[in-house]
Every structure is written in structure tokens, then in C-alpha cells.
C-alpha positions as CSV (number, residue, x, y, z in Angstrom):
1,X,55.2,69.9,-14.5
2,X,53.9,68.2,-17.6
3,X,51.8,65.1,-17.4
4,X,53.2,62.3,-19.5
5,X,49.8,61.8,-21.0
6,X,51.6,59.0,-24.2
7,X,52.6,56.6,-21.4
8,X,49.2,56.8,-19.7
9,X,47.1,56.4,-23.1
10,X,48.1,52.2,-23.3
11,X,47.4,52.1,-18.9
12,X,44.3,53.6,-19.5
13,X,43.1,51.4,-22.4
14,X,43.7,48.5,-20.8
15,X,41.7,50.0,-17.8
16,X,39.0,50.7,-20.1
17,X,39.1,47.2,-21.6
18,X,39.8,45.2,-18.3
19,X,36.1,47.6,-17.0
20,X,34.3,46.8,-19.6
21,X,35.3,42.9,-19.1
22,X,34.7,43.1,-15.5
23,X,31.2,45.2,-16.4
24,X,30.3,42.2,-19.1
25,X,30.9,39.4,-16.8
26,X,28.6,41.1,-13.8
27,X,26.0,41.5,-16.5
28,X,25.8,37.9,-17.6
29,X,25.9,36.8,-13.9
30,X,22.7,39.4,-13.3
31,X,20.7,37.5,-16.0
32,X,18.7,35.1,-14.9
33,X,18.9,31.9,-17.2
34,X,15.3,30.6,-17.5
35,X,15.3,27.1,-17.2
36,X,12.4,25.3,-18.7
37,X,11.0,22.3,-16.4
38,X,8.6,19.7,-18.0
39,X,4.9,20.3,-16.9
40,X,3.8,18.2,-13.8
41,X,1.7,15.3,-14.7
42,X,-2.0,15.4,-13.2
43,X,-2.3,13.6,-10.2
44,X,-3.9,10.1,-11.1
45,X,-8.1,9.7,-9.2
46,X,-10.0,7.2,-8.0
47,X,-13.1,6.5,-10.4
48,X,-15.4,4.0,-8.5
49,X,-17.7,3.3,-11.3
50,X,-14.3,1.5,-12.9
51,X,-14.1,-1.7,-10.4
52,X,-17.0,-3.9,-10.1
53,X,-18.6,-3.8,-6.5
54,X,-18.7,-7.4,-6.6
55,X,-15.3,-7.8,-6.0
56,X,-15.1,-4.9,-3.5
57,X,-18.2,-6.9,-1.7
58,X,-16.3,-9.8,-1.5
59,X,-13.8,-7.8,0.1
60,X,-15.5,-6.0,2.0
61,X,-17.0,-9.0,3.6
62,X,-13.3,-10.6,4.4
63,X,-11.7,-7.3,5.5
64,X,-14.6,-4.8,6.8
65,X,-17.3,-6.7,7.8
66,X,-15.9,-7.2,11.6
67,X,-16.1,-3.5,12.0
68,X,-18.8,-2.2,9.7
69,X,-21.4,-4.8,10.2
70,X,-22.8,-6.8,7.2
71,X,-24.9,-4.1,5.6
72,X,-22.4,-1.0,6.3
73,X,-24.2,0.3,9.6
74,X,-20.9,0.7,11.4
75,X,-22.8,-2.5,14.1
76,X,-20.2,-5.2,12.8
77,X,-19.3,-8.0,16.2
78,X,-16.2,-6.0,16.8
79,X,-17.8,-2.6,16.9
80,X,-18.9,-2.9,20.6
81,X,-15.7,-3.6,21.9
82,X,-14.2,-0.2,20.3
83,X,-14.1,3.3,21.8
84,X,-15.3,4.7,18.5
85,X,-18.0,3.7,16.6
86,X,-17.0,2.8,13.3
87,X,-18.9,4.6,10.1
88,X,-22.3,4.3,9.2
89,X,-21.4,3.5,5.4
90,X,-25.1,4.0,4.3
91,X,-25.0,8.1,5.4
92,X,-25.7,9.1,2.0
93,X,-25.6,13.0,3.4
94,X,-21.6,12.4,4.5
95,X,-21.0,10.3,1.5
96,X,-22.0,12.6,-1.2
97,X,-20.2,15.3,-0.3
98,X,-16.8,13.1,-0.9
99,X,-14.8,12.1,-3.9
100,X,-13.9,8.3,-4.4
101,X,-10.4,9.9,-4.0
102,X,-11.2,11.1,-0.8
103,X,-12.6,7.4,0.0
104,X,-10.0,5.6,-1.4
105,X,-7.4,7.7,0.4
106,X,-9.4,7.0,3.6
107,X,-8.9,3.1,3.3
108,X,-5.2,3.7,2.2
109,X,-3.7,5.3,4.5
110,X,-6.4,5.0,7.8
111,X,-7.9,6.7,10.6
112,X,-5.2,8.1,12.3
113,X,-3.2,9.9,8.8
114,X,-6.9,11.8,8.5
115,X,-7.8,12.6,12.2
116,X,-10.0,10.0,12.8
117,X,-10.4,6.6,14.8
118,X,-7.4,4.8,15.6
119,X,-9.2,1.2,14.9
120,X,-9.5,1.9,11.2
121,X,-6.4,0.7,9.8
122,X,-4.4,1.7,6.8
123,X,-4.6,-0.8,4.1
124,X,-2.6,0.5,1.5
125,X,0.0,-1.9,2.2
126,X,-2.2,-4.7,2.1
127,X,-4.4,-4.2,-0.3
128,X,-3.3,-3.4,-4.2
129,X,-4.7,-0.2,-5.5
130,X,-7.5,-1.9,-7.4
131,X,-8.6,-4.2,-5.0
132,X,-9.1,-0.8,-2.9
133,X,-10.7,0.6,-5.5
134,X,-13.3,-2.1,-5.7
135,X,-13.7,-1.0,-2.1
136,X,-14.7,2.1,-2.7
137,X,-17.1,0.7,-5.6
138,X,-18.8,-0.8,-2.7
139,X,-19.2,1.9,-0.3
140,X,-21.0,3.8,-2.9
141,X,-23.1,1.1,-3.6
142,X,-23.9,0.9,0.4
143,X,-24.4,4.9,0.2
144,X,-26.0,5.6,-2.6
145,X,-28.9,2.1,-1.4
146,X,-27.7,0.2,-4.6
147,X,-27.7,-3.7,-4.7
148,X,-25.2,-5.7,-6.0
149,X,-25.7,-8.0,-9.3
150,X,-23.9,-11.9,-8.3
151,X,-21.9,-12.4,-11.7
152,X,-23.1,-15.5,-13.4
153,X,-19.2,-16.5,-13.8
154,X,-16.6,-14.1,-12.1
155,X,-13.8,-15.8,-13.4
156,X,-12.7,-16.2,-9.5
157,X,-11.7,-19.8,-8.4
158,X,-12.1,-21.1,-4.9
159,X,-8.6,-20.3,-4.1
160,X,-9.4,-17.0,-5.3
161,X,-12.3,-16.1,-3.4
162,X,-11.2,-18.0,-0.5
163,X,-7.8,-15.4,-0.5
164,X,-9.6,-12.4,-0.9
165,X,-12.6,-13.0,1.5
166,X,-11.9,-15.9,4.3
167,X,-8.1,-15.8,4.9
168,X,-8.2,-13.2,7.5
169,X,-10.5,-15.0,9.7
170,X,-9.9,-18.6,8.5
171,X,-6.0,-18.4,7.6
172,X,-4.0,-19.2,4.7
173,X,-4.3,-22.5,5.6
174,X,-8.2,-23.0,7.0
175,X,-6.3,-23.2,10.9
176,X,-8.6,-20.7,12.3
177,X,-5.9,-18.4,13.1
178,X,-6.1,-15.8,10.4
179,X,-5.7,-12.1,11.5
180,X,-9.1,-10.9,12.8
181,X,-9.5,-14.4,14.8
182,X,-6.0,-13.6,16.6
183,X,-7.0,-10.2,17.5
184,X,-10.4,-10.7,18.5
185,X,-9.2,-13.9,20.5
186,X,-12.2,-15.9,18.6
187,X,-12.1,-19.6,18.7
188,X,-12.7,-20.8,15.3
189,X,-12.5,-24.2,14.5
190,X,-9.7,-25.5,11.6
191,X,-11.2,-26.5,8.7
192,X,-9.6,-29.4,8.3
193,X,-10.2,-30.9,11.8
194,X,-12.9,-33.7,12.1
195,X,-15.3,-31.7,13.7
196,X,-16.2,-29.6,10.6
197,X,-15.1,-32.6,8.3
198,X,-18.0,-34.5,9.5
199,X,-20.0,-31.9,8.4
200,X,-22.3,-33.0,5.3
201,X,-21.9,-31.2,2.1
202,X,-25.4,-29.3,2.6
203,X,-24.6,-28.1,6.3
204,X,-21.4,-26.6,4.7
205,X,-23.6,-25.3,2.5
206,X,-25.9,-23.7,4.8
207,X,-23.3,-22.1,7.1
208,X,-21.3,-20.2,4.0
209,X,-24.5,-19.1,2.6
210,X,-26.1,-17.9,5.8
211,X,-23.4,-17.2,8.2
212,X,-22.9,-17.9,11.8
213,X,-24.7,-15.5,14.4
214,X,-23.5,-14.9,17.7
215,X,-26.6,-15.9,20.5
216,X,-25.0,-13.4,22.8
217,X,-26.1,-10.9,20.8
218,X,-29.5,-10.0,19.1
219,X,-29.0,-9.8,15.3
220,X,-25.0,-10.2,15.8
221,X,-22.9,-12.4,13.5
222,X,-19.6,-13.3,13.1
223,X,-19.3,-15.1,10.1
224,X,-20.9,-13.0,7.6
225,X,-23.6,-14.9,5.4
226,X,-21.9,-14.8,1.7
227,X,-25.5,-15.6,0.4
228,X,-25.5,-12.2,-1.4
229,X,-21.9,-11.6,-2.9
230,X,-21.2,-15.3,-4.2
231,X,-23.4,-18.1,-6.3
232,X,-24.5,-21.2,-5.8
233,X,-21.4,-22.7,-8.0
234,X,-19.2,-21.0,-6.0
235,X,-20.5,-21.6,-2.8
236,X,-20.6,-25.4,-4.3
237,X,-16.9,-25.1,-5.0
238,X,-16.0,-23.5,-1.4
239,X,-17.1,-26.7,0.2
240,X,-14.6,-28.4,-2.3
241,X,-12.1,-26.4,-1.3
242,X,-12.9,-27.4,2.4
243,X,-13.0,-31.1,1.7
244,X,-9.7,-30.5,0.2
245,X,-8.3,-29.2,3.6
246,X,-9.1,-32.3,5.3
247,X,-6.9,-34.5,3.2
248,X,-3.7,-35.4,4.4
């Protein structure tokens, strides 16, 4: 019997043509297409030495201070009451072997995000990013033993200072219910009631600059004495700002 091989030539080239399509298309499905993706922008850090430790002082003072004590030693009027002592600020040893980032990240986003004490709060949300920057400033000043320089003129009014470092004890509007005061259940008189109206200009004074210690406890404050993070104008112009609170 003889093969018919003319009517198989034109069903075999199209078999050969329809392979090599099928054979092309697997090909250019193998190849990997290389995409390229931008390069990944360097992770922004925390350089202390860029705030001024002024303002993280001032801060400190208002937000830290309840905890961490005046000078950083972790024997602030709250710390008694806690089941963890908070940290000693001045440990130059644990302080030296972290990185502002690590710091700042620390204050950010709190104890509990890092493994640690559930009473230090996260105050990312609360503070901006430079104002916890200035924060860190501090710490390294309290670690490292510095002192801080008062600024001559800090370009902070009153209302500024009294914002930053009294509202959370004092409230926004001097009523003695501020944050700290509710949570602490401390008693602190309004600032525009008669009882601290009556008070003269120099006793004003006297109490901003030096603070207010607590008799129950030996060397225990809790008003911290702003003697050393504000000057005399602006201690001047915080009794103002007081007299103001009493008007009508």
C-alpha cells in the first residue's frame, strides 16, 4: 500500500509550524521578566545632639518628672506607688550602649511594645517627633552628667511653656485637673481660685522656682522646682500668666 506522502507534506508543516509556536510561547512564559524596583530609602534616625535639651528639660519636667524624679534617678512621687521601678536615667553603663534611636523609640512607643514596665507609656501620639527628640537630648544630658545652659531668650511665651510643661498637672485651663493630677488623685488647687490669687507676686515666685515638696516624704516633691530649666523673665511672666487666670 503506498503512503500518500503529497497530502501529508501541508499536515505536517502546519504541525511543524503550530510546534514551533506552541514551543515559542512556553519559552517566553519560562523567562523571567526582571522588574526593576526603586532602591529603598534609608530609614530616617534620631540624632540627639540636633534638639536643644532645654526644651526636652522643660518637657521632661511636665511629662517625666512624676516617674523619673527631678534629677533622672527613677525616685519621682509616683515611683513608690508602682510595681516597677522606673529607670535610673543617670546609668551612664545602660545608656551608652544605646542609640538615640533606640531611646527615642523607647518613649514612642512605651514599655510594653519593648518588654518592659507597663507604667511607661507610649508617647508617640502625644508628643510630635521633635519634641520627643528634645527628650532624648535630655536623657543624654542626665547620662552622660551634663548640665543644661537656661537660654537668655528661648523664643517660648508663657502660653508656650505653660503647654509644654504645666498642663498635665495644672490643665489646659489652670483647674488642677490636668492628666497626672487625675490619675494620681492629687488635690491641686485651680489657679484661678482666691486661695492662690491672694498669693503675692514673690510667693508665686518662690513656689515655681523652688517647687512644692511633699512632708510625707524625705526629699519628695511634687511640683518640680523649674529653678534650673526656665529664667527669671520667664518665671516673671508665668506669674502673669497666673494673674491672668484669675480674671473673669
Amino acid at each position: 500500500m503506498k503512503t500518500n506522502n503529497a497530502g501529508l507534506r501541508p499536515f505536517a508543516r502546519a504541525v511543524l509550524i503550530g510546534s514551533a509556536m506552541i514551543s515559542g510561547m512556553l519559552t517566553g512564559c519560562s523567562e523571567k521578566k526582571t522588574v526593576e524596583t526603586p532602591p529603598k530609602e534609608p530609614e530616617k534616625t534620631v540624632a540627639a545632639s540636633n534638639e536643644s535639651p532645654l526644651k526636652g528639660l522643660r518637657l521632661y519636667l511636665g511629662y517625666c518628672f512624676i516617674c523619673h524624679g527631678q534629677t533622672g534617678r527613677g525616685d519621682g512621687p509616683y515611683a513608690a506607688s508602682l510595681t516597677a521601678k522606673p529607670a535610673d536615667l543617670t546609668n551612664r553603663g545602660y545608656f551608652s550602649a544605646r542609640t538615640d534611636q533606640q531611646i527615642y523609640d523607647f518613649i514612642s512607643k512605651g514599655g510594653i511594645a519593648h518588654g518592659k514596665s507597663i507604667h511607661m507609656r507610649p508617647f508617640g501620639m502625644q508628643l510630635t517627633r521633635q519634641q520627643i527628640m528634645g527628650l532624648v537630648s535630655y536623657v543624654r544630658v542626665l547620662n552622660e552628667g551634663r548640665t543644661v545652659d537656661l537660654e537668655k531668650s528661648s523664643g517660648n511665651t508663657a502660653d508656650d511653656i505653660y503647654g509644654m510643661s504645666c498642663i498635665m498637672c495644672h490643665g489646659s485651663d489652670g483647674n488642677g485637673d490636668g492628666e497626672i493630677a487625675r490619675k494620681l488623685n492629687i488635690a491641686i488647687r485651680p489657679l484661678g481660685s482666691k486661695a492662690v490669687q491672694d498669693m503675692s507676686d514673690q510667693q508665686l515666685y518662690a513656689i515655681i522656682s523652688g517647687g512644692i515638696t511633699d512632708t510625707a516624704r524625705v526629699n519628695a516633691s511634687y511640683m518640680p522646682a523649674w529653678s534650673n530649666s526656665l529664667t527669671k523673665e520667664q518665671i516673671d511672666e508665668l506669674v502673669a500668666y497666673i494673674r491672668e487666670l484669675g480674671k473673669p
